[in-house]
GULUM-217185 format. One line per 3 residues: number of its first residue (from 1); their letters; for each residue z negated, x negated, y of C-alpha. Coordinates in Angstrom, 3 decimals. Example, Ala and Ser with C-alpha at 12.3 -4.5 7.8 and 13.67 -1.06 7.14 Angstrom:
! residues 2
1) as) -7.800,-12.300,-4.500  -7.140,-13.670,-1.060
This chain:
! residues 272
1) xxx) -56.481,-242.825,25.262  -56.592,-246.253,24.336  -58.155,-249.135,25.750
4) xxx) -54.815,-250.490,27.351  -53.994,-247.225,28.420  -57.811,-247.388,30.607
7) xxx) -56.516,-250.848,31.782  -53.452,-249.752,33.267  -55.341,-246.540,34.850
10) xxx) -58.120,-248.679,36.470  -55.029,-251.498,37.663  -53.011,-248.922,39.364
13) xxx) -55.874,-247.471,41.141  -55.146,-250.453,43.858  -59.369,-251.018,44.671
16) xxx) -62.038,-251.416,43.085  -63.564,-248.631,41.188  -66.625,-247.215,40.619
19) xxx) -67.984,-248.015,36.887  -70.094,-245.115,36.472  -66.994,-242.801,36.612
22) xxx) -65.592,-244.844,33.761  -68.746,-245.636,31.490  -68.225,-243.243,29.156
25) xxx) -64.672,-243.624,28.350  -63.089,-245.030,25.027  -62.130,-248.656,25.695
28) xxx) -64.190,-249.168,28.374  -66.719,-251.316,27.259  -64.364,-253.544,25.426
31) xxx) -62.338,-254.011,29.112  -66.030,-255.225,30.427  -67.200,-257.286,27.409
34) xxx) -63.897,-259.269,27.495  -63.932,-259.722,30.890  -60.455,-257.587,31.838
37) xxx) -62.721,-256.031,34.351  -65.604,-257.456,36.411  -67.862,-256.764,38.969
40) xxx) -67.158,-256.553,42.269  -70.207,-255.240,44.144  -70.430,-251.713,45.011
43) xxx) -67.883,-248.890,45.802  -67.572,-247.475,49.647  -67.160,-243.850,48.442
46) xxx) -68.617,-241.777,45.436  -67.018,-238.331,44.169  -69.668,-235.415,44.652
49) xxx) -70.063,-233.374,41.454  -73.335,-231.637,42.436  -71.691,-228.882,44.086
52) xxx) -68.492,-226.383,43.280  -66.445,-228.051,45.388  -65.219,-231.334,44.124
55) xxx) -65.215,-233.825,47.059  -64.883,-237.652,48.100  -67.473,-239.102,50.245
58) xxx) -68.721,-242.195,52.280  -71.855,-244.454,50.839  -74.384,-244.543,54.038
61) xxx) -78.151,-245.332,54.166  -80.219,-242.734,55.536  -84.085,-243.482,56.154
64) xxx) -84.164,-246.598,53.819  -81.921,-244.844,51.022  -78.275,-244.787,49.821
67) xxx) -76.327,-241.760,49.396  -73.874,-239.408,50.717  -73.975,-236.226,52.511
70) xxx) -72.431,-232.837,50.906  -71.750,-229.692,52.894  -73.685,-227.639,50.470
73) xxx) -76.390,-230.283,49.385  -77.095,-232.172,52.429  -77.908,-235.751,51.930
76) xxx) -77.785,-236.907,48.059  -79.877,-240.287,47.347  -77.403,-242.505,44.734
79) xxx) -78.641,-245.151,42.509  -77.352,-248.692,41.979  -76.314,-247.941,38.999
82) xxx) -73.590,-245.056,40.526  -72.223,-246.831,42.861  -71.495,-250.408,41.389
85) xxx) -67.952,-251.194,41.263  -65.943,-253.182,38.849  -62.347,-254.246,39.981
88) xxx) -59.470,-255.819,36.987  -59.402,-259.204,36.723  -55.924,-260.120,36.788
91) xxx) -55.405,-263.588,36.989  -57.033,-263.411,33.339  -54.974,-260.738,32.583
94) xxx) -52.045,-262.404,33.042  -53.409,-265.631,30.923  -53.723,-263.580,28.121
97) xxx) -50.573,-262.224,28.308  -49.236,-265.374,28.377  -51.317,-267.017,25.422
100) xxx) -49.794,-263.820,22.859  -46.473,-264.226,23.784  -46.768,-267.808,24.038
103) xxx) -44.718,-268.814,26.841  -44.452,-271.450,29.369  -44.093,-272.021,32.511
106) xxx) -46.917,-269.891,33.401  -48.556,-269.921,36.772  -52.487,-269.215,37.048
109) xxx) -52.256,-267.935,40.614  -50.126,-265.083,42.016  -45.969,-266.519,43.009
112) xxx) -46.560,-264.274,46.168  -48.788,-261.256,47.349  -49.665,-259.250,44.465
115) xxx) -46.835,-260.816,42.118  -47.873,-262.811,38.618  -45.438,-264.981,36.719
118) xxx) -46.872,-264.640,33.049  -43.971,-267.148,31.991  -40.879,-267.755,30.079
121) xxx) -39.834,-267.048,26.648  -36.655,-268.422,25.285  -34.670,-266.627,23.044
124) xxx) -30.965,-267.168,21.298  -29.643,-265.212,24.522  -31.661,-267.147,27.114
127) xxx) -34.862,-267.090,29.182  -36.563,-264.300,29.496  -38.610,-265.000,32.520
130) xxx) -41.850,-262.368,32.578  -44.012,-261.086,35.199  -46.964,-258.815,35.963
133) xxx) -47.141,-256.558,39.285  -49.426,-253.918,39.585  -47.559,-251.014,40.307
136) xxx) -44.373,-250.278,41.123  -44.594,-246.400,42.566  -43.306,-247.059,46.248
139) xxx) -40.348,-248.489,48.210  -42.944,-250.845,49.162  -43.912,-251.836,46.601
142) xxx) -40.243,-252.345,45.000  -39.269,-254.670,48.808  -42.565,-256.836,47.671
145) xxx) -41.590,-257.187,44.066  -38.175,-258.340,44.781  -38.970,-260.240,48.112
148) xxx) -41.553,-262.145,45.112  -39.122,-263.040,42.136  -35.968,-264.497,45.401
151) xxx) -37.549,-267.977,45.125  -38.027,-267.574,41.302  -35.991,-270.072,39.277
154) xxx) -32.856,-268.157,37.807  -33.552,-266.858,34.291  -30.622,-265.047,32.572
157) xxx) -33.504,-261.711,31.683  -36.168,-260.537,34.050  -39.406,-258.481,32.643
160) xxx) -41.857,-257.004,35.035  -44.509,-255.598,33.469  -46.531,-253.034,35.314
163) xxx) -49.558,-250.377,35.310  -47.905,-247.673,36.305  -43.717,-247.596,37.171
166) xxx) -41.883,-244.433,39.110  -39.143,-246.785,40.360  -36.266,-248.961,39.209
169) xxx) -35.997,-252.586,40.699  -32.724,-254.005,40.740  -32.227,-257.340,39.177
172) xxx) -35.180,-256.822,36.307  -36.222,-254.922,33.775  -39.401,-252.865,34.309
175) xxx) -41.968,-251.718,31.626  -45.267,-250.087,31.459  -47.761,-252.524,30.247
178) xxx) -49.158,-250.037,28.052  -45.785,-249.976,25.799  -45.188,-253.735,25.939
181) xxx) -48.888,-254.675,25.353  -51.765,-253.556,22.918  -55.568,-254.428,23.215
184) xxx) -57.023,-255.636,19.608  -60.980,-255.251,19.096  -61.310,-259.224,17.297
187) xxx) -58.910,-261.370,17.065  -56.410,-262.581,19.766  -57.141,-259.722,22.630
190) xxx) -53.459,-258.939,24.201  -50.444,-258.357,21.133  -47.863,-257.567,21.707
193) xxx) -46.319,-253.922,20.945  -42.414,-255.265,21.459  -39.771,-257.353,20.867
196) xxx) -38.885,-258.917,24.227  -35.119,-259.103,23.608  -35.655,-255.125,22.657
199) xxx) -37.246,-254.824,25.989  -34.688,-256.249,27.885  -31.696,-255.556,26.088
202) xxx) -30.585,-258.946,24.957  -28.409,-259.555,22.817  -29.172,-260.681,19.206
205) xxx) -27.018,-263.071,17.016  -25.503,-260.956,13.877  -26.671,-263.400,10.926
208) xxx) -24.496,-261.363,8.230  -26.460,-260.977,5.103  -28.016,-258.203,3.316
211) xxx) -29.085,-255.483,4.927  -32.525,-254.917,6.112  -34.026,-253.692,2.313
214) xxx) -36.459,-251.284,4.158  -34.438,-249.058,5.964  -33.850,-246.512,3.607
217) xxx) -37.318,-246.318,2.951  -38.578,-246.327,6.564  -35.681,-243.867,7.371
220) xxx) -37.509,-240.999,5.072  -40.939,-241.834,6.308  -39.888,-241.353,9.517
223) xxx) -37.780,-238.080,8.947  -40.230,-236.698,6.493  -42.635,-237.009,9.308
226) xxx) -40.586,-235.581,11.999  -40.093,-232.467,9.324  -43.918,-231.829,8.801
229) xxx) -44.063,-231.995,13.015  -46.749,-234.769,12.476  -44.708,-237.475,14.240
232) xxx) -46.166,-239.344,17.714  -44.850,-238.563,20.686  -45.017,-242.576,21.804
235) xxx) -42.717,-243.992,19.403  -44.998,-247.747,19.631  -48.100,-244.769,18.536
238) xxx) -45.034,-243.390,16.027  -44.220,-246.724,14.421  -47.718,-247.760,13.864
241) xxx) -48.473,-244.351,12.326  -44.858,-245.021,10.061  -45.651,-248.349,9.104
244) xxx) -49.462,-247.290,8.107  -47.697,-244.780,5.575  -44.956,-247.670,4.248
247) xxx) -48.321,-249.685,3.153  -49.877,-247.032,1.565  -46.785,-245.666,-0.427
250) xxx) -45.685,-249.021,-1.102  -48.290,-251.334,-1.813  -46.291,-253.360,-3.910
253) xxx) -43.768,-254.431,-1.109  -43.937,-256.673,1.773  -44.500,-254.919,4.584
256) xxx) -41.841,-255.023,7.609  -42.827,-255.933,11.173  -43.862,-253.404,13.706
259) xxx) -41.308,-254.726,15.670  -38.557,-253.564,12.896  -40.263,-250.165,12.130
262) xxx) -40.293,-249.414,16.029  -36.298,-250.403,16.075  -35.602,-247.684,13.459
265) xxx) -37.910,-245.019,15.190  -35.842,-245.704,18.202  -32.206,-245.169,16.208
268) xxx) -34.103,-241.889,14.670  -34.688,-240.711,17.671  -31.433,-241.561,19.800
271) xx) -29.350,-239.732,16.639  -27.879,-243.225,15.621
């Protein structure tokens, strides 16, 4: 799991979580040392894992202490340490988002409820306008989303990105965060994994000329690959792995995007 993935886990959780639970996972303390998380006081229920049966219970104080009460244990004392809570921090989130993909029109504060306009991006189709909303799992959540982007100025492409999806939204294109966004350890923290007119489908201007002069050679990486059953099962994990091999069998060349290499993953894998 990588540390974007841990983002989108802790986002679609809804609350504020408890930052012992997450301590020891990988990209955690890169969410907390850049600030993607923060703290938010302490949690109002703890898992038990002191007995056989895994359970959720309530904080309470008993004779000066705080801790929680298990069938088979009784009362269990907690530290401060086990029950503080750390919540994401979305509104820089979303500014990050919008300084990598460099767009405009941002807006610093939700456009309504739990709704973020990251901004626009123009492209030789049009504007891709861009948001963030947390998750989109629920017929509620899909009525919020859409009652959000009706007072949004008309943009001919609309991008939600989100933690965690189950549902389509009419009107917009919806994609996990986690395949439009990666986390980098220096450098400028959010990049981005996509092309946004790949994302939502718009439509690119044929410029004639020779064709692209890696594709035969990306084409065998990618099937030789596939052969030896060594191939990612995420095709943004896939490309990355593909273009790592390009470099290393072909130091002499220039190197294609990621954004190229993940195109002819994608045509590999739809039979084209």
């Amino acid at each position: 799991m990588t540390a974007i993935d841990l983002l989108c886990e802790i986002i679609a959780q809804g609350t504020k979580v408890a930052a012992a639970h997450y301590a020891q996972r990988s990209g955690f303390a890169l969410l907390l040392d850049q600030g993607l998380l923060k703290p938010a006081g302490t949690v109002q229920s703890i898992t038990c894992l002191n007995c056989e049966t895994m359970h959720d219970a309530e904080i309470v104080f008993n004779e000066g202490e705080e801790g929680f009460y298990c069938p088979a244990l009784g009362f269990v004392p907690v530290t401060p340490e086990d029950i503080a809570a750390v919540q994401p921090d979305l509104q820089l989130i979303v500014c990050r988002i919008a300084d990598a993909i460099e767009s405009r029109a941002r807006k610093s504060t939700p456009i309504a409820g739990e709704t973020w306009r990251i901004g626009r991006v123009n492209t030789e189709a049009g504007d891709i306008a861009i948001y963030l909303h947390p998750s989109i799992r629920s017929g509620q959540d899909a009525k919020r989303l859409t009652a959000a982007l009706i007072n949004e100025a008309g943009a001919r492409f609309r991008l939600v990105l989100s933690a965690q999806i189950t549902l389509a939204v009419p009107g917009c294109q919806t994609v996990p965060l986690s395949e439009a966004m990666e986390l980098n350890t220096s450098g400028p923290l959010f990049r981005s994994e996509c092309d946004l007119c790949d994302l939502v489908g718009a439509p690119r201007k044929k410029t004639g000329g020779a064709p692209n002069l890696y594709g035969d050679l990306l084409t065998i990486l990618i099937k030789d690959r596939t052969a030896k059953e060594i191939a990612m099962k995420g095709r943004n994990a896939e490309a990355r792995a593909v273009l790592s091999d390009f470099k290393q069998k072909n130091p002499h060349l220039k190197p294609p995007s990621l954004s190229s290499v993940q195109d002819y993953v994608s045509k590999f894998r739809a039979g084209q």
